[in-house]
KOLMI-634242 format. One line per field, with one value per residue: x, y, z of N, C-alpha, C in turn; residue in three letters. Coordinates in nm, 2 decimals, decimal comma, always signed. Layout:
REM residues N
nX	[X ...]
nY	[Y ...]
nZ	[Z ...]
caX	[X ...]
caY	[Y ...]
caZ	[Z ...]
cX	[X ...]
cY	[Y ...]
cZ	[Z ...]
zavo	[ALA ...]
This chain:
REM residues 255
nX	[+6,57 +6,55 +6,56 +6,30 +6,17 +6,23 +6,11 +5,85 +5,81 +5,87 +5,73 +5,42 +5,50 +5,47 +5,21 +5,11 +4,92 +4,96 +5,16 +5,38 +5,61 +5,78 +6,03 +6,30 +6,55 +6,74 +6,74 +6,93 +7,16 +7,40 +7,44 +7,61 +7,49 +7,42 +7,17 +6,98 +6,93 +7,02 +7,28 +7,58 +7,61 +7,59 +7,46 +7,23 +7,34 +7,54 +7,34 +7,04 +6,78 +6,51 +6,57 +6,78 +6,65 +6,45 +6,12 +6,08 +6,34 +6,48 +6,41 +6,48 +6,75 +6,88 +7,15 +7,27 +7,12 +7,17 +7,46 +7,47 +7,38 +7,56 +7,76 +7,60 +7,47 +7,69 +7,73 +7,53 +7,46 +7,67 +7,64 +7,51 +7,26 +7,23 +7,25 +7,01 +6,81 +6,86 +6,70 +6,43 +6,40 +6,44 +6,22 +5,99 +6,06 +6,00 +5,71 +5,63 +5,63 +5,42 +5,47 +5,66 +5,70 +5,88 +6,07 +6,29 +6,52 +6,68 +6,67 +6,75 +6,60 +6,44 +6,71 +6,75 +6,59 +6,35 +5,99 +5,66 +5,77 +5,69 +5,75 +5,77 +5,89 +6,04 +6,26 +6,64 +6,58 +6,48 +6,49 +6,32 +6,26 +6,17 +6,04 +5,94 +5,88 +5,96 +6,07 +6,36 +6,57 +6,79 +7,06 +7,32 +7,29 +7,31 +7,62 +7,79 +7,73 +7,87 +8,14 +8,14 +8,06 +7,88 +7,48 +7,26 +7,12 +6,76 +6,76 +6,59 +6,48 +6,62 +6,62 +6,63 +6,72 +6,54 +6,56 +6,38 +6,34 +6,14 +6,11 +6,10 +5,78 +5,68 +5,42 +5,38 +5,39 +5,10 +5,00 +5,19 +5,14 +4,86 +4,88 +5,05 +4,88 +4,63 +4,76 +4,82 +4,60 +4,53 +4,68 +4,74 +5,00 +5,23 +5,56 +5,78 +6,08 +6,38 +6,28 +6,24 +5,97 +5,94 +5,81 +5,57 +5,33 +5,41 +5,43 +5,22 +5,08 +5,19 +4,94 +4,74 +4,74 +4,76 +4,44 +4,32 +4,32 +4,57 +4,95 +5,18 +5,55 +5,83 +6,15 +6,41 +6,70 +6,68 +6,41 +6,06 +5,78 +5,57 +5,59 +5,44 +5,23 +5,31 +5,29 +5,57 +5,86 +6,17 +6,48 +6,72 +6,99 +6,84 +6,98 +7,13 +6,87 +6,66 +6,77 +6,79 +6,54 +6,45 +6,61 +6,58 +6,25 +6,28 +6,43 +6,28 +6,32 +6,36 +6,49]
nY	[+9,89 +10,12 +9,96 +9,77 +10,04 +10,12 +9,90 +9,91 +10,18 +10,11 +9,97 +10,12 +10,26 +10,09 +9,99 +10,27 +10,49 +10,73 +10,88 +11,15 +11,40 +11,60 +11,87 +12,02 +12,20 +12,03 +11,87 +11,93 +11,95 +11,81 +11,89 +12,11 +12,29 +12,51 +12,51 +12,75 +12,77 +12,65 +12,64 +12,62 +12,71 +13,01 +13,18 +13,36 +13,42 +13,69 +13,83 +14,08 +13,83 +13,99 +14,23 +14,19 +14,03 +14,09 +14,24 +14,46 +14,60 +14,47 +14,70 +14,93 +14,92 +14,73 +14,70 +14,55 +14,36 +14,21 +14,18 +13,99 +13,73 +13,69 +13,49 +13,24 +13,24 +13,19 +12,94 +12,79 +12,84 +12,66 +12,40 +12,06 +11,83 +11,54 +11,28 +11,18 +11,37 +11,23 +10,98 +11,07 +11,14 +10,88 +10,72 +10,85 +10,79 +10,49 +10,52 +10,59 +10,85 +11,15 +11,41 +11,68 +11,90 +12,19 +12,35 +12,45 +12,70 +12,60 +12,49 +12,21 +12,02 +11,95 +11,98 +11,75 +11,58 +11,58 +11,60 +11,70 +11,97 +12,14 +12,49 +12,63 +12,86 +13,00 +13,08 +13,06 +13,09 +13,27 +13,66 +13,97 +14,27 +14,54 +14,77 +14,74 +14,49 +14,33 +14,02 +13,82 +13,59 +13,41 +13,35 +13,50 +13,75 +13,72 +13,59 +13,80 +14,01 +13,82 +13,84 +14,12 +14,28 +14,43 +14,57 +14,41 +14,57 +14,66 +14,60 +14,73 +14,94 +15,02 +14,99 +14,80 +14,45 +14,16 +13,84 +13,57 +13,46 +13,44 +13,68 +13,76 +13,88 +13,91 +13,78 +13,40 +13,25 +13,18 +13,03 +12,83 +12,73 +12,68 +12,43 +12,29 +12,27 +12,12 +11,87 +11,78 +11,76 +11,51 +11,30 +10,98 +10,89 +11,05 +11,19 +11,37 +11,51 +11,61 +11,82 +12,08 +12,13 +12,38 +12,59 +12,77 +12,88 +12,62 +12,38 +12,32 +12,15 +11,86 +11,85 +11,90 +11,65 +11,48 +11,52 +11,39 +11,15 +11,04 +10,85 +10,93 +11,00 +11,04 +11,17 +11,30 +11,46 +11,56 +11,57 +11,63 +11,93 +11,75 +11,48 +11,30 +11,23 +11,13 +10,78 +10,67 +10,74 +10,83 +10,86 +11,00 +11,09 +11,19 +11,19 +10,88 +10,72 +10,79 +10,69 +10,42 +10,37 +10,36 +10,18 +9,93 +9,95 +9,95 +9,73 +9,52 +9,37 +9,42 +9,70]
nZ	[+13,16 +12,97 +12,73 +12,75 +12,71 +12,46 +12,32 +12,38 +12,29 +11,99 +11,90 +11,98 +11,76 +11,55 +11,48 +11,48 +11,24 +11,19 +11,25 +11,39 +11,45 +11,67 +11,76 +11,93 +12,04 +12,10 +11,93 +11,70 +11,83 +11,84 +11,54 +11,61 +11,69 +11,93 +12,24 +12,31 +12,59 +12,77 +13,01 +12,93 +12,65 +12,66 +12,50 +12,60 +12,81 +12,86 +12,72 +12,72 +12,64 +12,62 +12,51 +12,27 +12,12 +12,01 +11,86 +11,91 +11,98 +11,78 +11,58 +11,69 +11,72 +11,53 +11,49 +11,72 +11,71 +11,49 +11,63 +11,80 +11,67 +11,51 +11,58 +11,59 +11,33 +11,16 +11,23 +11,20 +10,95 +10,80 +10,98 +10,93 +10,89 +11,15 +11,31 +11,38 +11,28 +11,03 +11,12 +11,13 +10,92 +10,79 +10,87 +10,81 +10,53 +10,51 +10,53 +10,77 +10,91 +10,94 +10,92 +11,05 +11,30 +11,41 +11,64 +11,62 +11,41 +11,20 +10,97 +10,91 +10,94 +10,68 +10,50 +10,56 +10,41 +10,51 +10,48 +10,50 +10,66 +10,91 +11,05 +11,35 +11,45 +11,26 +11,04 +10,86 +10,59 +10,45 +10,44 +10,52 +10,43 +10,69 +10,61 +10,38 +10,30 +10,14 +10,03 +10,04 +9,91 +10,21 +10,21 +10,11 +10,19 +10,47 +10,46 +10,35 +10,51 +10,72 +10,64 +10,64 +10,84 +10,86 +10,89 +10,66 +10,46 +10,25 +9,88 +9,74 +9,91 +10,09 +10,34 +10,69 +10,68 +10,81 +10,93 +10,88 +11,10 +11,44 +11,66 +11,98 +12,05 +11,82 +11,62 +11,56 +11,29 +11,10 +10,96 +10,96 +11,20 +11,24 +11,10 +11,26 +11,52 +11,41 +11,28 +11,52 +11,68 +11,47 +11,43 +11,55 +11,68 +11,87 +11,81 +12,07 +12,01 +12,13 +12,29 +12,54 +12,57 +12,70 +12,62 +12,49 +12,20 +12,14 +12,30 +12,39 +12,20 +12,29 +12,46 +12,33 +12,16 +12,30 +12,45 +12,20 +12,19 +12,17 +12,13 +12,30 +12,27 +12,45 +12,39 +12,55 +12,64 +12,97 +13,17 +13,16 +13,16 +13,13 +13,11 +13,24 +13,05 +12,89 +12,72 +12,71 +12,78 +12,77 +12,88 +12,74 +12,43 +12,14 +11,91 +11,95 +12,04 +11,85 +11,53 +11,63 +11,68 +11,40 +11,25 +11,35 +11,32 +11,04 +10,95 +11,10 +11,35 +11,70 +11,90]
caX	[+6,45 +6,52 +6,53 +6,16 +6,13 +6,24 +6,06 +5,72 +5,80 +5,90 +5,55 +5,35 +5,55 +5,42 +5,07 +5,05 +4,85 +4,95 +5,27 +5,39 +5,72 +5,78 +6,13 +6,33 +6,67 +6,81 +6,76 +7,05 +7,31 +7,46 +7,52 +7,70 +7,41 +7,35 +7,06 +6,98 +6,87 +7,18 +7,43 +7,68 +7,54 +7,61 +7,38 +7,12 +7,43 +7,59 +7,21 +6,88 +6,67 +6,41 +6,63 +6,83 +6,60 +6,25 +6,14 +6,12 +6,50 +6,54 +6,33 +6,53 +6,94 +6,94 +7,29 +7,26 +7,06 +7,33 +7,57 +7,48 +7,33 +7,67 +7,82 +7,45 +7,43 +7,78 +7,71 +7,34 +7,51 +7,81 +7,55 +7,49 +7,20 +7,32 +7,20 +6,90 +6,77 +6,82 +6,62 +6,30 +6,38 +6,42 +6,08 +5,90 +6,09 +5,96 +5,60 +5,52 +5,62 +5,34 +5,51 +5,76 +5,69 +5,99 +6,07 +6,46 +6,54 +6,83 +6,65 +6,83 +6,49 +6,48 +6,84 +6,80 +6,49 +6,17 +5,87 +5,65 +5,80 +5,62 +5,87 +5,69 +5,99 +6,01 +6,41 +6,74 +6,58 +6,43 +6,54 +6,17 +6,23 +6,07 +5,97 +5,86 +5,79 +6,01 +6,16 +6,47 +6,68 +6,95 +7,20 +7,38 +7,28 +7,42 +7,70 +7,75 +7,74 +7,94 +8,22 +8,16 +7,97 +7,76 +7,40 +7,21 +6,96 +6,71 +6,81 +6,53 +6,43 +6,73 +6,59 +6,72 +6,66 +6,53 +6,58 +6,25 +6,32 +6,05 +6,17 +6,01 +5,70 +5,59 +5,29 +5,42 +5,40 +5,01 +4,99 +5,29 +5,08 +4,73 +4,89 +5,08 +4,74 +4,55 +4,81 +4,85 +4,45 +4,51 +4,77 +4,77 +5,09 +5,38 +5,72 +5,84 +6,21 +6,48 +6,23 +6,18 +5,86 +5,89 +5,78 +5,44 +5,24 +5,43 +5,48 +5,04 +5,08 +5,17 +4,84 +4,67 +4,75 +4,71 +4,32 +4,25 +4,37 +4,69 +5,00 +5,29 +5,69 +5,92 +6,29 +6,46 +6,81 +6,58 +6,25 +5,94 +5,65 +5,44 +5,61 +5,29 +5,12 +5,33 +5,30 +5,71 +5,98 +6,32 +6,59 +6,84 +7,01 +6,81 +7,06 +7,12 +6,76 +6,58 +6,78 +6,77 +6,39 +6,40 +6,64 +6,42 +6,16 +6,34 +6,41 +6,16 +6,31 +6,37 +6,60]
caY	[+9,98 +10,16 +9,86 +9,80 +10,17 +10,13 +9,84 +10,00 +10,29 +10,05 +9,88 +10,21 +10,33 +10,00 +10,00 +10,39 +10,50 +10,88 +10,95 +11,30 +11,47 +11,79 +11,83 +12,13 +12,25 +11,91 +11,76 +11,96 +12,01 +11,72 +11,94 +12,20 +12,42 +12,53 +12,50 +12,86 +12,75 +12,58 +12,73 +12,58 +12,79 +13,17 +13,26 +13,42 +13,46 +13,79 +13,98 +14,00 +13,86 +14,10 +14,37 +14,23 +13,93 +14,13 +14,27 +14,60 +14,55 +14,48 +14,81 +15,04 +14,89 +14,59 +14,60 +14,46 +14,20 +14,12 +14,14 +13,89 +13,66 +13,59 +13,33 +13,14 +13,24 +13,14 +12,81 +12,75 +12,83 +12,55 +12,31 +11,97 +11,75 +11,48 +11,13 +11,24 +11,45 +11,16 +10,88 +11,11 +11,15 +10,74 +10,72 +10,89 +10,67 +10,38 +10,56 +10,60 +10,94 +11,20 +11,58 +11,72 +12,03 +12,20 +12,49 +12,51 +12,77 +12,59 +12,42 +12,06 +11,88 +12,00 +11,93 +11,58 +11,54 +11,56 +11,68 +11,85 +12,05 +12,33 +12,55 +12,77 +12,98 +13,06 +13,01 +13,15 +13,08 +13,41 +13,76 +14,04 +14,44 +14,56 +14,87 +14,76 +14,40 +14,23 +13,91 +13,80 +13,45 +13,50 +13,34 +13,58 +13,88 +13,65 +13,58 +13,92 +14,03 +13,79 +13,93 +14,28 +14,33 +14,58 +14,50 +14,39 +14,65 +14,59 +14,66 +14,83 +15,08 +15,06 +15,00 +14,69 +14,31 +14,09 +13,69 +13,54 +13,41 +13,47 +13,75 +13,77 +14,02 +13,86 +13,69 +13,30 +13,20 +13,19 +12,89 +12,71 +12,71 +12,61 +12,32 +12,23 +12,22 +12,01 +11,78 +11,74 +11,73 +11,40 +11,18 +10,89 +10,91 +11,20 +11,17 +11,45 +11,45 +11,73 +11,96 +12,08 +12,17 +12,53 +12,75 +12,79 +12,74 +12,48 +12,34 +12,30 +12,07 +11,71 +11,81 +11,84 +11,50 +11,32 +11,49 +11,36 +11,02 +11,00 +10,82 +11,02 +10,91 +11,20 +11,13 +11,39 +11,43 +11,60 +11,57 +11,82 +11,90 +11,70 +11,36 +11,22 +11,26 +11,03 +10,66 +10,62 +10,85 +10,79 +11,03 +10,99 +11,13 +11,14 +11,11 +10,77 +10,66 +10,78 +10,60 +10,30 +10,32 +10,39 +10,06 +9,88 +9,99 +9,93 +9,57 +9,45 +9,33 +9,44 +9,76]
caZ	[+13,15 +12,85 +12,65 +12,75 +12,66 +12,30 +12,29 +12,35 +12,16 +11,83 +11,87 +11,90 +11,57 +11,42 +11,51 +11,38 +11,10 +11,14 +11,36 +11,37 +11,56 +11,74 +11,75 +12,01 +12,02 +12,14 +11,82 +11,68 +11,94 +11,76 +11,45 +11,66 +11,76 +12,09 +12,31 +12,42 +12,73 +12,79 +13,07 +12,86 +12,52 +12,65 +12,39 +12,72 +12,93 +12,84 +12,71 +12,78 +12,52 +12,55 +12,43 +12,17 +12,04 +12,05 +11,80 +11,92 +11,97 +11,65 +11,50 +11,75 +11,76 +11,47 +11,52 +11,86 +11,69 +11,42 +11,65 +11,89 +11,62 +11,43 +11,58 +11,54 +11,19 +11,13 +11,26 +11,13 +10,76 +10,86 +11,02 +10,88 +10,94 +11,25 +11,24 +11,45 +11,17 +10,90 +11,14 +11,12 +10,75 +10,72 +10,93 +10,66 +10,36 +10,56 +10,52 +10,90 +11,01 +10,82 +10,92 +11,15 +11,38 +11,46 +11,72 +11,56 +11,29 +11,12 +10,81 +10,94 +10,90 +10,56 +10,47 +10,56 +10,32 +10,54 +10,40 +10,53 +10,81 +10,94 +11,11 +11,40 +11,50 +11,16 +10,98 +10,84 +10,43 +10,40 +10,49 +10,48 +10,45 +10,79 +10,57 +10,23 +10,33 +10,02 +10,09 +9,96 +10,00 +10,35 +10,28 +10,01 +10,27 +10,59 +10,41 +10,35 +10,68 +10,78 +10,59 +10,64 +11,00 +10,77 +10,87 +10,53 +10,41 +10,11 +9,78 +9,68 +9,95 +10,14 +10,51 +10,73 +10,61 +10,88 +10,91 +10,90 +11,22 +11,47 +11,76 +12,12 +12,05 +11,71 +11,63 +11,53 +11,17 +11,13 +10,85 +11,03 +11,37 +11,20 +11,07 +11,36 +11,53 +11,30 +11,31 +11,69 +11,67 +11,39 +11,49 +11,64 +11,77 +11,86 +11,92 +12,09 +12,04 +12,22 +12,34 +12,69 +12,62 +12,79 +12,49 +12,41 +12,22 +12,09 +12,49 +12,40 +12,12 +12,32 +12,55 +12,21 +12,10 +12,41 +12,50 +12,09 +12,20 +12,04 +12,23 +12,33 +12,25 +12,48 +12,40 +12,56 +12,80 +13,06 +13,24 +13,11 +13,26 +13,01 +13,11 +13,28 +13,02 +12,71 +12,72 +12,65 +12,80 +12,75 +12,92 +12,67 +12,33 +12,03 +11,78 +12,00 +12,02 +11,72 +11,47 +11,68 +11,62 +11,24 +11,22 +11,40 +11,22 +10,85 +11,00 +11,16 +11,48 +11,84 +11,89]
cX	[+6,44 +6,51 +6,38 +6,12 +6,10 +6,11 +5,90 +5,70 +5,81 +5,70 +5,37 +5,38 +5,48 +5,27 +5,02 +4,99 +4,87 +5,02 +5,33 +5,53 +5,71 +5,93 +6,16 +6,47 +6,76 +6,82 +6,89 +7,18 +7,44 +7,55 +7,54 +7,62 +7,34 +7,19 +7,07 +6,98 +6,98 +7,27 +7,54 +7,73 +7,63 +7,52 +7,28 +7,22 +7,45 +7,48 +7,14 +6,83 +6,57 +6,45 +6,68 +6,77 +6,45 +6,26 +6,12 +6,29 +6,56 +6,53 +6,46 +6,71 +6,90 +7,09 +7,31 +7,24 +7,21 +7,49 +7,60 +7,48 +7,42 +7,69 +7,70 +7,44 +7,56 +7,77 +7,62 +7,41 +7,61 +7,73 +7,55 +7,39 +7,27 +7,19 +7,01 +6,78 +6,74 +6,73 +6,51 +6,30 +6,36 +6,23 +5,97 +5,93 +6,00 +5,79 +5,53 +5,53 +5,53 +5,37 +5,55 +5,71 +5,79 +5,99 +6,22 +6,42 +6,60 +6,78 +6,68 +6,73 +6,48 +6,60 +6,84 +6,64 +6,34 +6,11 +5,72 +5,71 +5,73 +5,71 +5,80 +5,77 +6,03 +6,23 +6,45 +6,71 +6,56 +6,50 +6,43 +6,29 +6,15 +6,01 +5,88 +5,84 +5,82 +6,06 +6,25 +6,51 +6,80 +7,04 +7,33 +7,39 +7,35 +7,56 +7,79 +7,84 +7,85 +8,10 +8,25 +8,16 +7,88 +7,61 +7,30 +7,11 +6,92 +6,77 +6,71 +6,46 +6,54 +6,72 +6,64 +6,61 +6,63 +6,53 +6,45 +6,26 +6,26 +6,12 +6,06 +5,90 +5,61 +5,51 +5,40 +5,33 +5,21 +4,96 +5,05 +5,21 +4,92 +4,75 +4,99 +4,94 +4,64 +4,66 +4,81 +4,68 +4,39 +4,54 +4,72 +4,88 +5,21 +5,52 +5,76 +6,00 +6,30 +6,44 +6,23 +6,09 +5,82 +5,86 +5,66 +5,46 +5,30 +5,47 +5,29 +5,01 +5,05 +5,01 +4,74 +4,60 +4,69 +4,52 +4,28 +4,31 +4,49 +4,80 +5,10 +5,44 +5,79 +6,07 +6,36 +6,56 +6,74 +6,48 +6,17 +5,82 +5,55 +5,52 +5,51 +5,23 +5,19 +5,29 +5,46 +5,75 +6,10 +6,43 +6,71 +6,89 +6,93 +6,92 +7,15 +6,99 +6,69 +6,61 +6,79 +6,64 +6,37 +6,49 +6,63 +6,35 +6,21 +6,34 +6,35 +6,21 +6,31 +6,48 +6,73]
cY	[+10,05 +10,09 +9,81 +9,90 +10,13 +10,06 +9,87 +10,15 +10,21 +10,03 +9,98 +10,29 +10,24 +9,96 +10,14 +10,40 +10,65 +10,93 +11,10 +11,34 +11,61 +11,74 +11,99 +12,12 +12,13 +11,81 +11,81 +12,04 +11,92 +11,81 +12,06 +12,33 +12,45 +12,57 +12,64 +12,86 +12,73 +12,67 +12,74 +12,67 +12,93 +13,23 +13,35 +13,48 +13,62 +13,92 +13,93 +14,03 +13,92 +14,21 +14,27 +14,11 +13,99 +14,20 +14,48 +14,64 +14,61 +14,62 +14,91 +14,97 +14,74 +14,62 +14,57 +14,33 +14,12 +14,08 +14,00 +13,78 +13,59 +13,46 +13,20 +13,17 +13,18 +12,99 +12,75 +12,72 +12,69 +12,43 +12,21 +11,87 +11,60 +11,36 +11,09 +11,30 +11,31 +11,05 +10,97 +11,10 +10,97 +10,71 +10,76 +10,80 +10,58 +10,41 +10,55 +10,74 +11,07 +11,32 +11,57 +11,89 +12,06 +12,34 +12,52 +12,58 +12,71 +12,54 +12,26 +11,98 +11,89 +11,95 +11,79 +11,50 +11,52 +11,64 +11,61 +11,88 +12,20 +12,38 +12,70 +12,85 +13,02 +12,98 +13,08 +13,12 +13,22 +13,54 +13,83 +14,17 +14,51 +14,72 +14,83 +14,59 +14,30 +14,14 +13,84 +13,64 +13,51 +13,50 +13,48 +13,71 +13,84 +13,68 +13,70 +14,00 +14,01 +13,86 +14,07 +14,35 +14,45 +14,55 +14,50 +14,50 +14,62 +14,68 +14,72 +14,93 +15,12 +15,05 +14,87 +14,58 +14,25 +13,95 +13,69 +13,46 +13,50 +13,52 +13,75 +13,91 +13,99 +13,78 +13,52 +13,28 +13,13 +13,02 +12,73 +12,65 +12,63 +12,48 +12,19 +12,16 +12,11 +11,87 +11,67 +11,67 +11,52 +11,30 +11,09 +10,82 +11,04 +11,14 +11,31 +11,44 +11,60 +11,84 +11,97 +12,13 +12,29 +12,59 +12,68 +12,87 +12,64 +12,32 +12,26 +12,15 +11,89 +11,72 +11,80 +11,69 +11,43 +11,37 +11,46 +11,24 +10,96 +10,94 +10,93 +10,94 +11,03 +11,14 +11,28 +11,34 +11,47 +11,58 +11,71 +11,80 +11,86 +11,54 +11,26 +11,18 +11,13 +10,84 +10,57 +10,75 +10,80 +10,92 +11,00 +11,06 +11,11 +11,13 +10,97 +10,69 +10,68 +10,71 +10,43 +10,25 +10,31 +10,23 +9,99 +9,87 +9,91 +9,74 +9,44 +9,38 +9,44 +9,58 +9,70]
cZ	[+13,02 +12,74 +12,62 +12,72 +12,54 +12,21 +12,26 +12,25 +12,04 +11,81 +11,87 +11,79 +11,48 +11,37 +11,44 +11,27 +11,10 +11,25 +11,28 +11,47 +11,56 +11,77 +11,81 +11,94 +12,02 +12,04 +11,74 +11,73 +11,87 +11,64 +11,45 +11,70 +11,88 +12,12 +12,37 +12,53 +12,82 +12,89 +12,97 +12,71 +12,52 +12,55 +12,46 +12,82 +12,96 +12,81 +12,79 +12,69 +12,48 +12,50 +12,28 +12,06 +12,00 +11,93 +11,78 +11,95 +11,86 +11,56 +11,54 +11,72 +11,68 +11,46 +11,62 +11,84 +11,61 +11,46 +11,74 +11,76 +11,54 +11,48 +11,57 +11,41 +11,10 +11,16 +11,20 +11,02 +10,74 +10,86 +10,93 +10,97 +11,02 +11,20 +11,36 +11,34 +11,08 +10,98 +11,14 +10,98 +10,71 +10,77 +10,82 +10,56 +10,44 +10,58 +10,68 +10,94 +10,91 +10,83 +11,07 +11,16 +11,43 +11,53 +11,67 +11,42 +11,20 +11,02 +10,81 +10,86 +10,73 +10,45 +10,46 +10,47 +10,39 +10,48 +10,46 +10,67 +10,81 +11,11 +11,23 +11,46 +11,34 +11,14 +10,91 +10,70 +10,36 +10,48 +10,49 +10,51 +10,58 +10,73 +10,42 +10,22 +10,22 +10,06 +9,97 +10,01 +10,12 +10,30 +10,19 +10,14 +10,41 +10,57 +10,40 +10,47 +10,74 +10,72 +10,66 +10,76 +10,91 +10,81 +10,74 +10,55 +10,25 +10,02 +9,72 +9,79 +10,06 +10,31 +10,56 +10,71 +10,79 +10,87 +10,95 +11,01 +11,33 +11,63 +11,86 +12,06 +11,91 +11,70 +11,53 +11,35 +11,15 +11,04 +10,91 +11,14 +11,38 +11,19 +11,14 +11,48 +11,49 +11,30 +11,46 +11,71 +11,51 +11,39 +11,60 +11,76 +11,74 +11,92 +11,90 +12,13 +12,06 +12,25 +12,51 +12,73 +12,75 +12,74 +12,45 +12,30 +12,16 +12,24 +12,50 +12,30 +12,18 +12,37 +12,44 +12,18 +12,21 +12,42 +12,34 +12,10 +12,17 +12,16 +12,20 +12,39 +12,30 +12,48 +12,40 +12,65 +12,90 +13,09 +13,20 +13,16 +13,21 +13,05 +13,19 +13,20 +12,91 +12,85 +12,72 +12,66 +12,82 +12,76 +12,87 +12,49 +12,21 +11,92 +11,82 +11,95 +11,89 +11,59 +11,53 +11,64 +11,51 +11,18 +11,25 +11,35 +11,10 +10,90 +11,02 +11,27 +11,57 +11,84 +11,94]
zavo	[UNK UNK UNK UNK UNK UNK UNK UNK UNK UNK UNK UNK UNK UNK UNK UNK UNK UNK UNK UNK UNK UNK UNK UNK UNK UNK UNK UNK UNK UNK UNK UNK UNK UNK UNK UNK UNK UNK UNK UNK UNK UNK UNK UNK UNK UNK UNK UNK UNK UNK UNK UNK UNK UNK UNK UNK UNK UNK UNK UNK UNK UNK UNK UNK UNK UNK UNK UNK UNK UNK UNK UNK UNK UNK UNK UNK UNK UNK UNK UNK UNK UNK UNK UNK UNK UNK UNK UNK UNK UNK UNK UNK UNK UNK UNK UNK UNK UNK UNK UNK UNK UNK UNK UNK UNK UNK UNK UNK UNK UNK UNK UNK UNK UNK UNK UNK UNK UNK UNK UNK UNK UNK UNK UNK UNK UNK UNK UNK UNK UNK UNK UNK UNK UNK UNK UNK UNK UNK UNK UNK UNK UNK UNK UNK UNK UNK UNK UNK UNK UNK UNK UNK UNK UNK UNK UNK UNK UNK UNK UNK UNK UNK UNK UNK UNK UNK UNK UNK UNK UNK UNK UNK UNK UNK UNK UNK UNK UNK UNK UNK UNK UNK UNK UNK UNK UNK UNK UNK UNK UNK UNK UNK UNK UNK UNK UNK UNK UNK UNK UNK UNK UNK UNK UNK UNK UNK UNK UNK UNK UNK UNK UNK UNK UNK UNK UNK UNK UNK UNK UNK UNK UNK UNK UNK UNK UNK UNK UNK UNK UNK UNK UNK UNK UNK UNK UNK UNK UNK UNK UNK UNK UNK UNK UNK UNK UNK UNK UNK UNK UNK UNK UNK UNK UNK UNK]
């Protein structure tokens, strides 16, 4: 069965004229970063996100935030693009995949040479001033941190740095989300790869695609409430299947 999968997914990759991926947490569990969601994670276990991930949270007790956030920022900085990451990047060399949507912060797609990624949880590159609104590079101020447990404040007005990653209560990345849109609204085809499509609005995106015709490619370990809707679902690892497809693809035969 999944062999017929692949197979119909290779042959709507080849037919494409303007494939596109949405890519969740599951695309890099591989290179050691947990799935919030995850029992397995703890990262939800011990708080509650609306206190120490929100961004009123953050305003009132950021060291709540910085404290939970180490061992994810310690990791993210560590992280290395997984072989999941480099088959979207080969997909593009091979001129079919035209931009990656991502709901992960870690930079991975990036790392592994895609271009364009539009990042609508926003990511650990930048740090902003929640008072004077300067933005600095993180990692020097992570880094930092991590060292010291001090939480980073700006160097020029002295109030606390924030990771440009996008807290419960904020408006989503307004450029990132246009052009996630427009995409979803252009393609021909999507592969949604390690999402579980429970977070809007990026959870809006496949229904996008499919009512502007487009087909739908869901490789996830789990079932989402959007799997009626693809043409090709496959309940299995992407850093399994996605390079399967991209050497396939490079190939020219059968996975």
């Amino acid at each position: 069965m999944e062999s017929d999968a692949l197979d119909t997914a290779l042959d709507l990759l080849r037919r494409s004229l303007h494939t596109i991926a949405l890519t969740g947490a599951g695309m890099s569990t591989h290179s050691g970063i947990p799935d919030f969601r995850s029992p397995e994670s703890g990262l939800w276990e011990k708080v509650n996100p609306g206190e120490v991930a929100s961004i009123y949270g953050f305003r009132h007790q950021p060291e709540r935030f910085y404290d939970w956030i180490r061992p994810l920022a310690h990791t993210i900085l560590d992280a290395r693009p997984n072989a999941a990451h480099f088959a979207l990047a080969r997909l593009e060399a091979a001129g079919k995949l035209k931009a990656i949507i991502t709901q992960n912060i870690d930079m991975l797609h990036t790392r592994a040479g895609s271009r364009p990624v539009y990042e609508l949880h926003g990511h650990l590159r930048q740090v902003t001033c929640i008072h004077c609104f300067e933005m600095f590079p993180a990692k020097p101020y992570i880094v930092q941190f991590l060292e010291s447990n001090i939480v980073p404040k700006c160097p020029q007005c002295g109030h606390v740095l924030k990771p440009n990653a996008i807290l419960f209560g904020e408006q989503l990345p307004a450029q990132a989300l246009i052009a996630a849109r427009r995409e979803a609204r252009q393609c021909d085809l999507m592969i949604v790869a390690g999402s579980s499509l429970e977070v809007y609005p990026a959870a809006d995106l496949p229904v996008i695609a499919h009512r502007s015709g487009a087909s739908l490619v869901f490789v996830n370990l789990y079932p989402t409430p959007f799997d009626s809707l693809a043409q090709v679902v496959i309940h299995d690892d992407v850093a399994d299947i996605l390079p399967q497809l991209a050497t396939a693809l490079e190939s020219g035969q059968h996975p």
